[in-house]
LOFI-750433 format. One line per field, with one value per atom (N, C-alpha, C): atom name; chain; x, y, z; residue number from 1. Coordinates in pm, whole numbers. Layout:
N
atome: [CA  ...];
chaine: [A  ...];
xx: [X  ...];
yy: [Y  ...];
zz: [Z  ...];
num: [NUM  ...];
% end
This chain:
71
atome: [N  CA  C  N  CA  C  N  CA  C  N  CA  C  N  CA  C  N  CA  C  N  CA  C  N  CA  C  N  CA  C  N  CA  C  N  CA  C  N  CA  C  N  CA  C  N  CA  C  N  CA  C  N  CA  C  N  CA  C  N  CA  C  N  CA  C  N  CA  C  N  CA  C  N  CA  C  N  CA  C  N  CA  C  N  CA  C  N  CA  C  N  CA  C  N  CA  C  N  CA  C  N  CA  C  N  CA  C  N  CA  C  N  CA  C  N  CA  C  N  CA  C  N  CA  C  N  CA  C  N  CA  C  N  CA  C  N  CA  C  N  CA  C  N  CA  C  N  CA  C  N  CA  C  N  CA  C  N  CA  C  N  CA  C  N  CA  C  N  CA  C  N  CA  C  N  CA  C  N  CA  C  N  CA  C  N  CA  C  N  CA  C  N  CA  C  N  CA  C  N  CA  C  N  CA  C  N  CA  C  N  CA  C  N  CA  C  N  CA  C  N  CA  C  N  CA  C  N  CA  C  N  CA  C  N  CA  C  N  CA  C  N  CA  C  N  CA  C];
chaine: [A  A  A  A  A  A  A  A  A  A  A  A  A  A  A  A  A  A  A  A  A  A  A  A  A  A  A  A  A  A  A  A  A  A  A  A  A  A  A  A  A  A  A  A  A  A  A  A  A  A  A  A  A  A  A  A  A  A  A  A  A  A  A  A  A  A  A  A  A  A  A  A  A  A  A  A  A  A  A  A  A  A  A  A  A  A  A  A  A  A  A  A  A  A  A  A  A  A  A  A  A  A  A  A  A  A  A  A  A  A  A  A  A  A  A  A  A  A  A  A  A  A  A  A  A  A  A  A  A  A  A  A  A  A  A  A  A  A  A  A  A  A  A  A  A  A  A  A  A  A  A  A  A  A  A  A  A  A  A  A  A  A  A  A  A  A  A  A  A  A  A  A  A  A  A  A  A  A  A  A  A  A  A  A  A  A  A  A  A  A  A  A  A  A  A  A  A  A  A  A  A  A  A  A  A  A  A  A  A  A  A  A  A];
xx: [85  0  89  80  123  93  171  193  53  16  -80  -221  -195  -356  -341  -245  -253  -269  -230  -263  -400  -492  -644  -714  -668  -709  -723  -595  -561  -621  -677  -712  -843  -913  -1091  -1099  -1085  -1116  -1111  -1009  -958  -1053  -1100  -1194  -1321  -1371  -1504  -1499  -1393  -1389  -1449  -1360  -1386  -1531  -1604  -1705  -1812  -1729  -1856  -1971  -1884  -1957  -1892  -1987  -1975  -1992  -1902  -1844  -2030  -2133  -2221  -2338  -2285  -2376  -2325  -2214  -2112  -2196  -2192  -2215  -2383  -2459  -2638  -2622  -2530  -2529  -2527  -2418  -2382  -2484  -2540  -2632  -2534  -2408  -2343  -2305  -2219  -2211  -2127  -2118  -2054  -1918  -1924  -1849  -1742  -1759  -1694  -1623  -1725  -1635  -1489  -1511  -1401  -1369  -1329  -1227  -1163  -1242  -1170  -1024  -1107  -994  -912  -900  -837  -652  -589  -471  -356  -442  -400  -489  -637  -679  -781  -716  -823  -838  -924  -935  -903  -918  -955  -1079  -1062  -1140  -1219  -1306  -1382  -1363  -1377  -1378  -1546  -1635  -1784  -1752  -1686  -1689  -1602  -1526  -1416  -1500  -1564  -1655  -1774  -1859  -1911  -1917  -1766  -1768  -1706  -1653  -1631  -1728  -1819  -1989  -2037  -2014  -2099  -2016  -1900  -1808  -1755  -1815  -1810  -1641  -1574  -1422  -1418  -1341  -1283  -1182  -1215  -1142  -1017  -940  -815  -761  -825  -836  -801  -846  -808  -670  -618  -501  -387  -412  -303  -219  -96  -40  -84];
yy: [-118  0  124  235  346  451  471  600  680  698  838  724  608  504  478  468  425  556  681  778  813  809  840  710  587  498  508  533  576  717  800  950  907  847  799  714  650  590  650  771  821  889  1006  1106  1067  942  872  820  753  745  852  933  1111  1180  1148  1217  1097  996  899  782  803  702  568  484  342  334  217  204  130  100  103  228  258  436  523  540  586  559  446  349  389  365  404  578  647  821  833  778  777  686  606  473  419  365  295  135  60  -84  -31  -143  -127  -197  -293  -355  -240  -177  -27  72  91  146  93  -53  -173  -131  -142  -117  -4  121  228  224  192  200  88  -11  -111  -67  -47  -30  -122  -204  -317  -317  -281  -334  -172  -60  17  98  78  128  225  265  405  481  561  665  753  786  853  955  1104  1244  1263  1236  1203  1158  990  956  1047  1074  1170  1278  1373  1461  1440  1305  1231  1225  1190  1126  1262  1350  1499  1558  1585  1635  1558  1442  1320  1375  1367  1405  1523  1629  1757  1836  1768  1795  1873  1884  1934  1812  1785  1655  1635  1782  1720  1686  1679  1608  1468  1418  1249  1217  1354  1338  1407  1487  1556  1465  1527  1431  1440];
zz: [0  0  0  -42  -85  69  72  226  231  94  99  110  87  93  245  338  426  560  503  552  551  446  455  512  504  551  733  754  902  968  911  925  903  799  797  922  965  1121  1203  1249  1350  1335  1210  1222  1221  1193  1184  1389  1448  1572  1650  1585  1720  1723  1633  1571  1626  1719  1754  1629  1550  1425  1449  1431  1435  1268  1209  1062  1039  1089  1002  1012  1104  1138  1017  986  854  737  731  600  554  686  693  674  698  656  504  463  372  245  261  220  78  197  127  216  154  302  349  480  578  528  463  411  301  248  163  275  409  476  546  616  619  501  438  275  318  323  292  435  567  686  643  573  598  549  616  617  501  454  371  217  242  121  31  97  98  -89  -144  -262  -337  -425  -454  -448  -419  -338  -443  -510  -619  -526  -608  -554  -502  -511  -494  -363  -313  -210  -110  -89  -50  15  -84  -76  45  -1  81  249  223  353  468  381  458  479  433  447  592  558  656  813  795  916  963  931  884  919  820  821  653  646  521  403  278  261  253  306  296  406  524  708  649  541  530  509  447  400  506  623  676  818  806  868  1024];
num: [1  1  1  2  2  2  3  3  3  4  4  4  5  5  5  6  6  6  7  7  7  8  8  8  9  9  9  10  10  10  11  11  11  12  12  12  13  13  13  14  14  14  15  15  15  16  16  16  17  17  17  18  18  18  19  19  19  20  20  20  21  21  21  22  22  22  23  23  23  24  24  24  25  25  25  26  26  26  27  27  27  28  28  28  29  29  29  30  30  30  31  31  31  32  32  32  33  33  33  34  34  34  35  35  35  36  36  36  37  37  37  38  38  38  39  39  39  40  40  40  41  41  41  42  42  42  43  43  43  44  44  44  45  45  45  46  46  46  47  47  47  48  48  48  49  49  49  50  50  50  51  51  51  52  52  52  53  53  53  54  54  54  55  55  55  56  56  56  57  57  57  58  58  58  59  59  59  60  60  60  61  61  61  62  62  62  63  63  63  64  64  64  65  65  65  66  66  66  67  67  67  68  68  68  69  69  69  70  70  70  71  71  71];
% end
């Protein structure tokens, strides 16, 4: 995995944690699976990220999208 996949991977949990979201409370905001959110944190398998989802999931967590990305 690539530094910058494992950085938003690691930064989407932490900021989905703090904000009190449980990965299918996320998933039911969003009305996507729960199973996609596991993907995105997964430190090992996490996808690519569409600018839509990204967008998404900063709205949902009311951060800004480049919080997924800062160190």
């Amino acid at each position: 995995m690539t530094p910058i996949r494992k950085k938003f991977a690691d930064n989407l949990k932490k900021i989905r944690e703090s904000k009190g979201y449980t990965q299918e409370q996320l998933a039911e905001k969003l009305d996507i699976s729960t199973r996609y959110i596991q993907l995105l944190e997964s430190s090992k398998r996490c996808p690519n990220v569409k600018i839509e989802t990204l967008a998404s999931l900063a709205k949902a967590l009311t951060v800004k999208p480049g919080a997924f990305l800062s160190e």
